[in-house]
C-alpha positions in Angstrom: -41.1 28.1 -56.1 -38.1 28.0 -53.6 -38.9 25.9 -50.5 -36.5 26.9 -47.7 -35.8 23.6 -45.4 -34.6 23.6 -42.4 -31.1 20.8 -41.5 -31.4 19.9 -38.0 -27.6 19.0 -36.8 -27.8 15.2 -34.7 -24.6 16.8 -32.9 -25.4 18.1 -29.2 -24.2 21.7 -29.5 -21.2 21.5 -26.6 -22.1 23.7 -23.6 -19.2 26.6 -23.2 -18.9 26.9 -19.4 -17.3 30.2 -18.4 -16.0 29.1 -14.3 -13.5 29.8 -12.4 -10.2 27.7 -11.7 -11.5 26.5 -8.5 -14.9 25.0 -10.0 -12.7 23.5 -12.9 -10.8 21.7 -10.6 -13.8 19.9 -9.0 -15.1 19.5 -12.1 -11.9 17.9 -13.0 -11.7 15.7 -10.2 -15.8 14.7 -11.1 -14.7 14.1 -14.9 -11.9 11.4 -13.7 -14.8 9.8 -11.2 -12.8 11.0 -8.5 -16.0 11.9 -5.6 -14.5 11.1 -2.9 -11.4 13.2 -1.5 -9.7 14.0 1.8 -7.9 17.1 2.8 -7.6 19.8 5.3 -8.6 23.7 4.2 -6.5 26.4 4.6 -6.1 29.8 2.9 -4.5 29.6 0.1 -7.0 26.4 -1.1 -9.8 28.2 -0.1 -11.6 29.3 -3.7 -11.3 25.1 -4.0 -12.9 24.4 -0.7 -15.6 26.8 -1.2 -16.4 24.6 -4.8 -16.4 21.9 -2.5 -19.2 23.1 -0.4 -21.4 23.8 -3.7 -20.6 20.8 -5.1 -20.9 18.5 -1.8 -23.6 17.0 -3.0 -21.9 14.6 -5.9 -18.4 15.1 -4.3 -17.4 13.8 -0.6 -14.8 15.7 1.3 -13.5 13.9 4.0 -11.8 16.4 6.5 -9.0 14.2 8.3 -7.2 16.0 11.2 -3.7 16.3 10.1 -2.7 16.4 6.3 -0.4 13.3 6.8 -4.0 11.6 7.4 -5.6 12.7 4.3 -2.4 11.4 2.0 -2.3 7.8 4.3 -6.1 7.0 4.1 -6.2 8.4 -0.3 -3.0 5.5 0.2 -5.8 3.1 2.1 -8.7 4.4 -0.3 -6.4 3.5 -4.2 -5.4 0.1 -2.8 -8.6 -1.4 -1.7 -11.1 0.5 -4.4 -8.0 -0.1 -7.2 -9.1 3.8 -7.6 -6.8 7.3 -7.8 -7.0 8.3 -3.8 -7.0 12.2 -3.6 -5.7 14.3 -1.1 -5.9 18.2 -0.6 -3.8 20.7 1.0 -2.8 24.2 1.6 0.2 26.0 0.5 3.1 26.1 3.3 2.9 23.8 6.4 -0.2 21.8 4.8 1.4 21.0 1.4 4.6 20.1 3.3 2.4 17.7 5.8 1.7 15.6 2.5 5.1 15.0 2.1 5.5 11.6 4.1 2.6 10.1 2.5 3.8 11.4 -1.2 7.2 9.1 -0.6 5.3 6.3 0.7 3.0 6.2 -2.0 5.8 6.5 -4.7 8.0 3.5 -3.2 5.1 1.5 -2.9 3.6 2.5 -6.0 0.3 3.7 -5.0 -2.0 6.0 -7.5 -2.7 9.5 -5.7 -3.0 12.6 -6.7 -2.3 15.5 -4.5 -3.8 19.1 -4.7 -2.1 21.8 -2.7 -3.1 25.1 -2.7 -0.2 28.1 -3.2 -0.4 31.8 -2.5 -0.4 34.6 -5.3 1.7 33.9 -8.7 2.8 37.6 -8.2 4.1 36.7 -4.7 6.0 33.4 -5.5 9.7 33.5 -4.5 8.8 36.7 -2.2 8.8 34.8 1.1 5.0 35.3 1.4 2.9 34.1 4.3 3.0 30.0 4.1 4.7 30.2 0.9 6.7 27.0 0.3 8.6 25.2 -3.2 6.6 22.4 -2.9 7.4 22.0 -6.6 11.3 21.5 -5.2 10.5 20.0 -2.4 8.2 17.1 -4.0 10.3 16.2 -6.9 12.7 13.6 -5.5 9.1 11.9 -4.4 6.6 12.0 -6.9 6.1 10.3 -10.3 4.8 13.7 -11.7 4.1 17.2 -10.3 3.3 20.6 -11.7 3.0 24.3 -10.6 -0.1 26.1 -12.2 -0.3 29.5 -12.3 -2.9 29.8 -15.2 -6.6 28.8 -14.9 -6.8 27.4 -18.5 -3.9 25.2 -17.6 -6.0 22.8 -14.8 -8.1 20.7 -17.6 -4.7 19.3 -19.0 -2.8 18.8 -15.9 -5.9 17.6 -13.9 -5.9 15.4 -17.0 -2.6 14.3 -17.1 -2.2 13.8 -13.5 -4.6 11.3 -13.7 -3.4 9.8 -16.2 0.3 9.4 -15.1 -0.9 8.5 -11.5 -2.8 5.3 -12.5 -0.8 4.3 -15.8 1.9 1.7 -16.0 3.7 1.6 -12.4 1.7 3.9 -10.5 2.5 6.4 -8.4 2.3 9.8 -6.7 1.0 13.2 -8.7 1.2 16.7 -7.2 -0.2 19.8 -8.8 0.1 23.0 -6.9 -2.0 25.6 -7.6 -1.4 29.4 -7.2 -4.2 31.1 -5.7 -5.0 33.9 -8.6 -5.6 30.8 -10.6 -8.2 28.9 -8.3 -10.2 32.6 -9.2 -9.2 33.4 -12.4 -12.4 32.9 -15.2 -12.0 30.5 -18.7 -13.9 28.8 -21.3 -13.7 25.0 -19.4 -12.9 22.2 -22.1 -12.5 18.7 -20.2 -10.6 16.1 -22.9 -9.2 12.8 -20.8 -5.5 11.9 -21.4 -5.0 8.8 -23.0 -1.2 9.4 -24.1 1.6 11.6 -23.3 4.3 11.9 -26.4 7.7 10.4 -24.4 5.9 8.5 -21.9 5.1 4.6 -22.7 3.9 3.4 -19.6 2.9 -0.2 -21.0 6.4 -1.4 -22.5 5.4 -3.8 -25.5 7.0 -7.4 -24.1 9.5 -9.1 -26.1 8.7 -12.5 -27.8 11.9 -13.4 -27.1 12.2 -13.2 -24.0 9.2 -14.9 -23.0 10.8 -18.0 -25.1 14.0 -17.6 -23.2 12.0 -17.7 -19.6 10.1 -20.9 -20.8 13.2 -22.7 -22.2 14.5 -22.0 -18.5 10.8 -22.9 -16.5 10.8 -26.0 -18.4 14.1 -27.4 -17.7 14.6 -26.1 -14.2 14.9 -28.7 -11.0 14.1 -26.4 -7.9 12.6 -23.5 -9.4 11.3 -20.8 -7.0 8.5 -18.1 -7.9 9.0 -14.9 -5.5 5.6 -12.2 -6.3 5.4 -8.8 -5.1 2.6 -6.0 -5.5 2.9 -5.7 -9.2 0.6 -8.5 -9.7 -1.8 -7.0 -7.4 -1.3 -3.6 -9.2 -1.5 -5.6 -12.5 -5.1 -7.1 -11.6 -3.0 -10.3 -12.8 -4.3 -12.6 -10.1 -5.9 -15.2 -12.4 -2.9 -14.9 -14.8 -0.8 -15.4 -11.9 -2.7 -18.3 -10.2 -2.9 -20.4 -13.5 1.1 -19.6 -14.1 1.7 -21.2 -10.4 -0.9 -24.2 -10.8 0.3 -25.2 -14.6 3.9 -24.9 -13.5 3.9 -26.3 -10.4 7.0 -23.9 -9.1 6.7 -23.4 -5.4 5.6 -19.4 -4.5 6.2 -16.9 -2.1 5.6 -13.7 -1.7 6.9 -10.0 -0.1 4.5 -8.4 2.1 3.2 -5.9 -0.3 2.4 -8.7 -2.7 0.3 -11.0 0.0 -3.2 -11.7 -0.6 -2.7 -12.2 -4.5 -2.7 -16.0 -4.0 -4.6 -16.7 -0.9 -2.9 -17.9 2.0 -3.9 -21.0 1.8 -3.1 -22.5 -1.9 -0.8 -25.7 -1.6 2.1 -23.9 -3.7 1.8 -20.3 -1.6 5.1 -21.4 1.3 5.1 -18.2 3.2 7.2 -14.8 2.9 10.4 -13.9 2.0 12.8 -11.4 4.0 13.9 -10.1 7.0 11.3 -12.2 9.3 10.0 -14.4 6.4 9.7 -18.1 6.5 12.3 -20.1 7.3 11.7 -22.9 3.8 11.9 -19.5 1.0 14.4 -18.1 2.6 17.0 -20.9 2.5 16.2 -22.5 -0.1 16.3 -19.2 -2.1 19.9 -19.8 -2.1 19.1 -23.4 -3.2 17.2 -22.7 -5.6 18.0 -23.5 -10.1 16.1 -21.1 -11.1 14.2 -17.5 -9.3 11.3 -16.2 -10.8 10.6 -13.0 -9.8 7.1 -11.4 -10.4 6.6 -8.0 -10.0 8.7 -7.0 -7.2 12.1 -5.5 -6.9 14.4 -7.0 -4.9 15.2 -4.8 -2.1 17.3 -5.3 0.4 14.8 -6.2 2.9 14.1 -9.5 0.5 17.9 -10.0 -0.5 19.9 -9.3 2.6 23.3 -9.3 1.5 23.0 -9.2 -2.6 26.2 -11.1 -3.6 24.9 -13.9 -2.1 21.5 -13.3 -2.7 20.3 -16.8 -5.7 23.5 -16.6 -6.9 23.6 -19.9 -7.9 20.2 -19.6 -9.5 18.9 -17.9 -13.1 16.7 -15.1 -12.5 13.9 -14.1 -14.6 12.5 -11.2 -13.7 8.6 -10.1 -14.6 8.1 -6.3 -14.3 6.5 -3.6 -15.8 9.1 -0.5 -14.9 12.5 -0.8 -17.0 14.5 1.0 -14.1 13.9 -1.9 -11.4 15.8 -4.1 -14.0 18.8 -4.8 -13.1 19.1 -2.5 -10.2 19.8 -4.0 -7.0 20.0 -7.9 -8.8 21.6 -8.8 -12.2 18.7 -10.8 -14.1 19.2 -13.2 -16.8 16.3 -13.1 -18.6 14.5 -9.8 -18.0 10.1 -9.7 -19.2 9.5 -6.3 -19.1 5.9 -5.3 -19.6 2.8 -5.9 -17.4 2.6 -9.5 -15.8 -0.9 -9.7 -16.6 0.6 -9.8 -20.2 3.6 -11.8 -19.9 2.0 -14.4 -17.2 -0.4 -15.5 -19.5 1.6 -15.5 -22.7 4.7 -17.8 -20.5 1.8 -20.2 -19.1 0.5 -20.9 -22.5 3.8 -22.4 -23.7 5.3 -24.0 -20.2 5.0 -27.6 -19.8 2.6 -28.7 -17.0 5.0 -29.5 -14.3 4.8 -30.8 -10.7 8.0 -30.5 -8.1 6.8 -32.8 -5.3 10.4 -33.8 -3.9 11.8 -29.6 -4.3 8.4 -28.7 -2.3 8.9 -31.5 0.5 12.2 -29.2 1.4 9.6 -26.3 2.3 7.5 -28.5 4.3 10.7 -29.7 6.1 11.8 -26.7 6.9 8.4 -25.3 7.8 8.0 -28.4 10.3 11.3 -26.8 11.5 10.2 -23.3 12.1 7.1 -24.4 13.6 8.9 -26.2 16.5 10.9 -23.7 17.0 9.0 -20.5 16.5 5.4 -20.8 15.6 3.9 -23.2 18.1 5.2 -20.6 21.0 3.9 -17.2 19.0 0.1 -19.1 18.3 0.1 -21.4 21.3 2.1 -20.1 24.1 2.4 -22.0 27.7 3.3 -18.7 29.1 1.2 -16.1 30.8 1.3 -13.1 28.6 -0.7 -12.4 25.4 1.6 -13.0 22.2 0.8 -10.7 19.0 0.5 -13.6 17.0 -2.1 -15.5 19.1 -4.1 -12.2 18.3 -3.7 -12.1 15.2 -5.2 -16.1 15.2 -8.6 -14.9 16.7 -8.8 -12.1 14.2 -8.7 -14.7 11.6 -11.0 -17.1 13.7 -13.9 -15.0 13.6 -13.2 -13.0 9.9 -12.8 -16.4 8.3 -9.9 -15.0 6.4 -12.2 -12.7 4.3 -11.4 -9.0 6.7 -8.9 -6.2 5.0 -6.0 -6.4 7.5 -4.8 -2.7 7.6 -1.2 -2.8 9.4 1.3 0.1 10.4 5.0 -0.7 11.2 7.1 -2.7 13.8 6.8 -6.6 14.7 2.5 -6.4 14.9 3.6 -6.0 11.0 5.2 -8.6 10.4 3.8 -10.7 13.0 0.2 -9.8 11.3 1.9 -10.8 7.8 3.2 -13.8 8.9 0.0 -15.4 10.5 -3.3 -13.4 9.3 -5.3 -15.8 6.1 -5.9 -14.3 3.3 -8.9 -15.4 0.7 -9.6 -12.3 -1.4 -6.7 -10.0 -3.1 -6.2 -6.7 -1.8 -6.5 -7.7 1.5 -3.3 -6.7 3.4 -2.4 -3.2 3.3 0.4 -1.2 5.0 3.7 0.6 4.8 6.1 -1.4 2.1 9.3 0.2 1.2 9.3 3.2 3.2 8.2 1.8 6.6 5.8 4.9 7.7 4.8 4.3 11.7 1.3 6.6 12.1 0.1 4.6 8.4 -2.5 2.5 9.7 -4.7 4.9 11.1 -5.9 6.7 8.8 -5.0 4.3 6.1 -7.5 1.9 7.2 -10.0 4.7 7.0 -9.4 5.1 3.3 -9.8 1.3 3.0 -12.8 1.1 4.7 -14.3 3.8 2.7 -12.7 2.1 -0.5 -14.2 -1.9 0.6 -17.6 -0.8 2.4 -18.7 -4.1 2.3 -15.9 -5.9 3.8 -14.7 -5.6 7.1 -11.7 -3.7 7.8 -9.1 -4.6 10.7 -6.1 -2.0 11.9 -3.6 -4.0 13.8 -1.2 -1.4 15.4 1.2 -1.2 18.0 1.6 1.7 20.9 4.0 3.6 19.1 2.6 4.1 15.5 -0.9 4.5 17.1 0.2 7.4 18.8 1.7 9.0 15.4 -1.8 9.5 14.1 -4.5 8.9 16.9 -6.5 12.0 16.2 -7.9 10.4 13.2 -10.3 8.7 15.8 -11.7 12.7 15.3 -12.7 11.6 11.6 -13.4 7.8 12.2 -16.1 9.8 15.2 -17.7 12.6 13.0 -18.2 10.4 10.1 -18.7 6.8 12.1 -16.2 5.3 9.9 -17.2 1.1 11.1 -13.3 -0.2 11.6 -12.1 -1.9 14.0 -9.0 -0.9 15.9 -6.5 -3.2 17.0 -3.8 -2.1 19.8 -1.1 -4.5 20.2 0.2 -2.5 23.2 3.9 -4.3 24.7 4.5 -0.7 26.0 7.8 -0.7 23.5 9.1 0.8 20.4 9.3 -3.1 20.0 10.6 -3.7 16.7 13.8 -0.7 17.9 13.5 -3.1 21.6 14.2 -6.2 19.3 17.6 -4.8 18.2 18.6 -3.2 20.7 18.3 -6.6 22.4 19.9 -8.5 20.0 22.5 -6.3 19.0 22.9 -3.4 21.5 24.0 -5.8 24.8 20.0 -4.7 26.0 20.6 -0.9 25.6 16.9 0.0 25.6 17.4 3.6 24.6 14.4 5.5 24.4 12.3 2.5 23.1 9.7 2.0 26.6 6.8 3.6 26.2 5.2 5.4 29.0 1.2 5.3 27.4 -2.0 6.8 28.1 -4.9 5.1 29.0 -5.7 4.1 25.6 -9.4 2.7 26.4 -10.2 6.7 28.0 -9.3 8.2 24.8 -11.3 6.0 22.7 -14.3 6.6 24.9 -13.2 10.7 24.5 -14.1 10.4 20.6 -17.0 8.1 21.9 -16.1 5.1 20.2 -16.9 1.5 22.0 -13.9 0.1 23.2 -12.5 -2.1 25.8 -9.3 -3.5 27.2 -7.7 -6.8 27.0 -5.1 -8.8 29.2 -5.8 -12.3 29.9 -5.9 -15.1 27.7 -9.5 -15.9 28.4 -10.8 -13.1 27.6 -9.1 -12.7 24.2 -11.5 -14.5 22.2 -14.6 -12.9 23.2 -13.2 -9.7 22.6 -12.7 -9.8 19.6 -16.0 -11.3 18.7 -17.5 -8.5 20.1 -15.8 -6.4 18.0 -16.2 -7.9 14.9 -20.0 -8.3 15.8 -20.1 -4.7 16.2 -21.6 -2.4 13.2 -19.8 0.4 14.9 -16.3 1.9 15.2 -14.1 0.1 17.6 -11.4 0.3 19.6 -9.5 -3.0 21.1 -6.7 -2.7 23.1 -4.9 -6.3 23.4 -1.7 -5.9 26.2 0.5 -8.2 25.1 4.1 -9.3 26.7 6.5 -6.5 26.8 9.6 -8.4 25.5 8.7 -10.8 22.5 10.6 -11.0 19.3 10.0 -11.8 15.7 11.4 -14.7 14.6 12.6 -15.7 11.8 14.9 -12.9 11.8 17.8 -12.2 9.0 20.6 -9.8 10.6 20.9 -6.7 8.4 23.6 -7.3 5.5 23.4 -10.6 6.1 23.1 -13.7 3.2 19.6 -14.9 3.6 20.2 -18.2 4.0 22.1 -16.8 7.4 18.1 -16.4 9.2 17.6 -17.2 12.6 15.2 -19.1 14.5 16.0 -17.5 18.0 
């Protein structure tokens, strides 16, 4: 007698979905743990928006009030969260609007990806209603970007955008979308990337040249270490921390690469560049031997190139090939991530301490603090100075607040003298300088670090580039707190034209609205500032708040950063006044 016996399968029997384009690509974005987005709608990104709405219940939508905002706080969002930020957009004006934040994010190697809608593949090149190449357009700025015009396209390039956003030296991703594919129906297969054929984001590092750089750590006399992002961006902190300490090599750092070692650490002497510290700066060109850690030397670090360490060996830690060589000629190149290579150099360096090369920095910081610091933190004058505001910031943060800063001397006054005890703690505009960043940038960051406090330090002029995203920071009681260094200037422009113009302050005063009023128009606390006394307890009220705040500090009209290295200068050529 036959017995007929049944086989039950253990494999789950994969579900087929049948959805449109538009619900793929929310499904795409949910497969890559991407729920939190920011964008603006418009019509050619509608069939996406209208996912959204059905979907709003495991994916946030943040509506920002310009596009510009929605690619600046995705910017904010990736560099606290260590995240992809995503930013959406229509076809036309919108997807044009990311542009700015697309080229900030790709110099300063940020991890976005950017969806803009696109009208009708049948009415591409026809001049239609907001039609734009944003393809053409985006190239020059982004590390990927892709046109798709067929619905069973988006699971691949959703998951190759991804991939190529956050892998190796990260950057910017744009995918346009034509509208007949946001409705078009397929069978939706999601697969993650995890390799592209061409594409080796994590170069294997050479043995060879990590024996080379300790031959030359081990017998150099005044070696210097100079960080940048990279070992931010490499979650190489430790490595990092443990290379300084066993090495004993003096550090310092560019401004995207702050925070990695906290402000504090006996071996961290100050910034590099334009209005660095007066000790790294000259004794760069002192220096035996540069080590350079994930950064890439431009010219706001080097000043004038040919005399840029040109005494000194340069090893050079970094994970893209092309910023090898580019702008300074290296001896002994490491390419590969520094999270890698750190660790593999600090296992075979001698343990090393450079007491008499490091009393040169303190010298020279005594120096500069004569002559430039005790006036900026201390002043005997009347009038508020940026960097006395930036001290009460870090009096009642303790050094532990995300300072979110846009561009112009509050920058690089809020560099220079904010403390720093966490990584990932100072974020602005690097290489491409964006005024109107902060803003919404500090948004993202917030939204990306809710529990840590976020402070924007702005001045009058970038404020105004992006002040309607007090709409958003209103409607969704984002809790940050707003910093106005108001000098009623375009007071970095005022600096040169002072220095180097004989005074000709064209178009640099501001003539500003009441900045308190407007505040109060989104209904956000805020208050005004302008005497010394009252300094202090302002911003302890703001910090004590739970709310969004506005603080607007009026500080002296005509101060100027110093240090200061002329443009094209040697950087041993910085001034103290």
């Amino acid at each position: 007698m036959e017995t007929n016996t049944k086989i039950k399968s253990n494999k789950k029997q994969k579900e087929i979905l049948n959805i449109s384009g538009a619900e793929a690509v929310v499904r795409c974005l949910l497969a890559e743990g991407a729920d939190l987005v920011y964008g603006y709608p418009g019509g050619a990104i509608m069939p996406i928006y209208d996912e959204l709405f059905k979907f709003q219940n495991k994916l946030h939508h943040v509506l920002t009030r310009h596009e510009q905002g929605a690619t600046h706080a995705a910017q904010g969002f990736a560099r606290t969260s260590g995240k992809v930020g995503v930013a959406l957009a229509t076809s036309g004006p919108g997807a044009t609007n990311l542009v700015t934040g697309i080229a900030d994010a790709q110099i300063d190697s940020t991890p976005m990806v950017c969806i803009t809608g696109q009208v009708a593949s049948h009415l591409l090149g026809s001049d239609a209603f907001q039609e734009t190449d944003i393809i053409g357009i985006s190239t020059p700025v982004t590390k990927w970007n892709y046109q798709i015009t067929k619905a069973s396209e988006i699971p691949e390039i959703f998951a190759k955008a991804f991939y190529i956003a956050k892998s190796g030296r990260p950057g910017p991703v744009l995918i346009d979308i034509t509208k007949d594919a946001q409705f078009e129906l397929f069978e939706y297969d999601y697969k993650k990337c995890n390799g592209i054929r061409s594409y080796f984001p994590y170069p294997e590092i050479n043995d060879d040249s990590i024996d080379h750089a300790v031959k030359l750590i081990n017998q150099a006399k005044k070696p210097l270490i100079v960080w940048g992002q990279g070992v931010i961006l490499g979650n190489a902190e430790e490595e990092f921390k443990n290379f300084v300490e066993k090495s004993g090599v003096p550090a310092a750092w560019t401004i995207l690469g702050l925070s990695a070692l906290p402000t504090s650490h006996e071996l961290n002497v100050g910034m590099v560049g334009m209005h660095g510290n007066y000790g790294p700066n000259i004794l760069t060109n002192k220096c035996d031997l540069l080590i350079a850690v994930g950064m890439r030397f431009d010219d706001r670090v080097t000043g004038d190139p040919s005399t840029y360490a040109s005494q000194a060996k340069v090893i050079h830690l970094e994970i893209d090939p092309a910023e090898v060589d580019k702008n300074i000629k290296v001896d002994v190149p490491v390419i590969g991530n520094c999270k890698e290579s750190l660790k593999m150099i600090t296992n075979k360096i001698d343990k090393r301490s450079h007491k008499k090369w490091i009393s040169k920095f303190d010298d020279l910081m005594k120096i500069e603090f004569d002559k430039v610091i005790k006036s900026d933190l201390s002043p005997n004058k009347k009038g508020l100075t940026m960097g006395e505001s930036i001290i009460a910031i870090n009096e009642f943060t303790n050094g532990d607040a995300i300072i979110v800063t846009d561009v112009g001397q509050h920058q690089m006054v809020a560099c220079r003298y904010a403390n720093f005890v966490k990584s990932k703690s100072n974020i602005t505009s690097g290489g491409l300088g964006t005024m109107g960043f902060a803003l919404p940038a500090a948004m993202g960051a917030k939204m990306g670090a809710l529990n840590r406090e976020v402070v924007a330090v702005i001045g009058d002029g970038g404020y105004q580039m992006t002040i309607q995203e007090l709409g958003t920071i209103f409607q969704l009681q984002i809790p940050v707190k707003i910093v106005i260094l108001n000098n009623d200037f375009l007071g970095m422009v005022r600096q040169w034209q002072q220095l180097f113009f004989d005074k000709r302050y064209a178009s640099t005063e501001m003539v500003n609205p009441d900045f308190v009023a407007i505040a109060k128009g989104y209904y956000l606390d805020s208050e005004r500032v302008k005497d010394r006394k009252d300094l202090k307890p302002a911003v302890e009220r703001m910090i004590k708040s739970k709310k969004p705040y506005v603080l607007e500090i009026c500080v002296e009209k005509e101060n100027n950063v110093f240090p200061m290295i002329p443009s094209g200068a040697s950087v041993s050529d910085i001034r103290l006044n």
